[in-house]
C-alpha positions as CSV (number, residue, x, y, z in Angstrom):
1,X,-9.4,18.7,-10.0
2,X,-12.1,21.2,-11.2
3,X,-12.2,24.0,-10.2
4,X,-16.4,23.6,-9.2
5,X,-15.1,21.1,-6.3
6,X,-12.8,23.5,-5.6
7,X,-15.2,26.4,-5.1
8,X,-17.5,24.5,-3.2
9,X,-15.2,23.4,-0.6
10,X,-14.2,27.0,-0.4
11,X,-17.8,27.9,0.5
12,X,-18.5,25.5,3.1
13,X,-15.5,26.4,4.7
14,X,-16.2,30.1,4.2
15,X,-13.2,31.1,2.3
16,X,-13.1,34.5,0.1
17,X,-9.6,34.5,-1.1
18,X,-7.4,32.3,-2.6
19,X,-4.5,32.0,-0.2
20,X,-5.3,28.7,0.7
21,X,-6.3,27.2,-2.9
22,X,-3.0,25.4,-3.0
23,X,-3.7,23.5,0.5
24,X,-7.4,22.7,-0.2
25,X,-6.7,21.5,-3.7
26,X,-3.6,18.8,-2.4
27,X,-6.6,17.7,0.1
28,X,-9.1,17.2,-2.1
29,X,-6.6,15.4,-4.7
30,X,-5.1,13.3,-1.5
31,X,-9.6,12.5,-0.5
32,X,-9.9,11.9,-4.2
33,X,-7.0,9.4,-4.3
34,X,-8.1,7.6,-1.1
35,X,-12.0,7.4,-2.4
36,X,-10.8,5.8,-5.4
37,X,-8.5,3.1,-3.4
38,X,-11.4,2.4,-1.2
39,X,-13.5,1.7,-4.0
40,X,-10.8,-0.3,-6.2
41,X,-9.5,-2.7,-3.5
42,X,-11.6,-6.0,-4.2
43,X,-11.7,-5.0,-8.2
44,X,-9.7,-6.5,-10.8
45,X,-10.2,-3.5,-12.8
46,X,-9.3,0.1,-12.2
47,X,-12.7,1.9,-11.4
48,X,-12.5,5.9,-11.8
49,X,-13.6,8.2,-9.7
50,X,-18.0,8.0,-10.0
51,X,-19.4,11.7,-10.1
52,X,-22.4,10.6,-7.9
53,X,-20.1,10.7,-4.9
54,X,-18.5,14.4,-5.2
55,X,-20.9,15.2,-2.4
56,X,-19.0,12.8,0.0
57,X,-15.8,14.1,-1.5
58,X,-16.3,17.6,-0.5
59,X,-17.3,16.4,3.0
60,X,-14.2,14.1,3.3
61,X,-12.2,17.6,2.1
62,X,-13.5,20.0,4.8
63,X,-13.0,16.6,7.6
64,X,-9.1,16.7,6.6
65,X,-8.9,20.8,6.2
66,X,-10.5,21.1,10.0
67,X,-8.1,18.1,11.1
68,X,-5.2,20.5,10.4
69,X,-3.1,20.6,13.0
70,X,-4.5,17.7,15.1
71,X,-3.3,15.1,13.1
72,X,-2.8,12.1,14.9
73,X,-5.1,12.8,17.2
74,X,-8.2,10.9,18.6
75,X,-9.8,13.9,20.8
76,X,-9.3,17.3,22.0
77,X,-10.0,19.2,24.8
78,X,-10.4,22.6,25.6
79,X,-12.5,24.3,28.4
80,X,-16.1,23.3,28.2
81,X,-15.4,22.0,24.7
82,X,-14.7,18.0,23.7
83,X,-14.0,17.5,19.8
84,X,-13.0,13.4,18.8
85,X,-12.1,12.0,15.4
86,X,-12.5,8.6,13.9
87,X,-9.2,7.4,12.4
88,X,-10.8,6.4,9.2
89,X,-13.2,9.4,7.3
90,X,-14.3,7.0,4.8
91,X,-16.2,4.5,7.4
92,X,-18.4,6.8,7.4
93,X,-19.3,6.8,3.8
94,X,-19.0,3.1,3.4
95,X,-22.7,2.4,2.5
96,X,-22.7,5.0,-0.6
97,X,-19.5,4.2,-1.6
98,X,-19.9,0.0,-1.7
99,X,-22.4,-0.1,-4.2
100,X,-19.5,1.0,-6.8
101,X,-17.2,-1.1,-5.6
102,X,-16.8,-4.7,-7.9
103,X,-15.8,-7.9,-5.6
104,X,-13.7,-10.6,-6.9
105,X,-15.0,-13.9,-6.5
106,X,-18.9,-15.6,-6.3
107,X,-21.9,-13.8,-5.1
108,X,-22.7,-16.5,-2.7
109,X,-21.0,-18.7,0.2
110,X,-19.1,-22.1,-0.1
111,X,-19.2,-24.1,2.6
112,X,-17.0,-27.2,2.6
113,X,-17.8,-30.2,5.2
């Protein structure tokens, strides 16, 4: 992992030090890892990881790192305050991420009567 994606996660997470580095760089690895399988999972070949989406990567990173401790979880609820998740982080990135994906098979629809 380099160590820019490291230092950017760092500062939208507004971390100083470098107690957590370990942590943070497992979760962007594990995002990294799971980006890559969403994107491979139709294609006959293995597709690396596109640069153009270190953006959603980093956003992916600080989703997991704030999930900490709630894992499992669809919602919390705490006084006044209501927090829910979606189970799956990379739904939301679906339509950046599809247009590097490769699809077996035609481009069009058979239909067989």
């Amino acid at each position: 992992m380099a160590d820019d994606t490291l230092s950017k996660v760092k500062l939208l997470l507004g971390i100083k030090d470098e107690l957590q580095d370990e942590l943070l760089t497992l979760l962007v690895s594990d995002s990294q890892e799971r980006l890559v399988s969403y994107i491979n999972q139709d294609s006959d070949t293995d597709i690396k990881f596109p640069t153009g989406i270190d953006w959603v990567l980093r956003e992916i990173t600080v989703r997991r790192y704030n999930r900490i401790g709630d894992e499992g979880k669809t919602s919390s609820n705490e006084s006044d305050v209501s927090v829910s998740w979606r189970d799956d982080d990379i739904a939301d990135y679906a339509t950046y991420l599809n247009k590097y994906r490769k699809k077996r098979g035609g481009r069009g629809i058979a239909r067989f009567y």
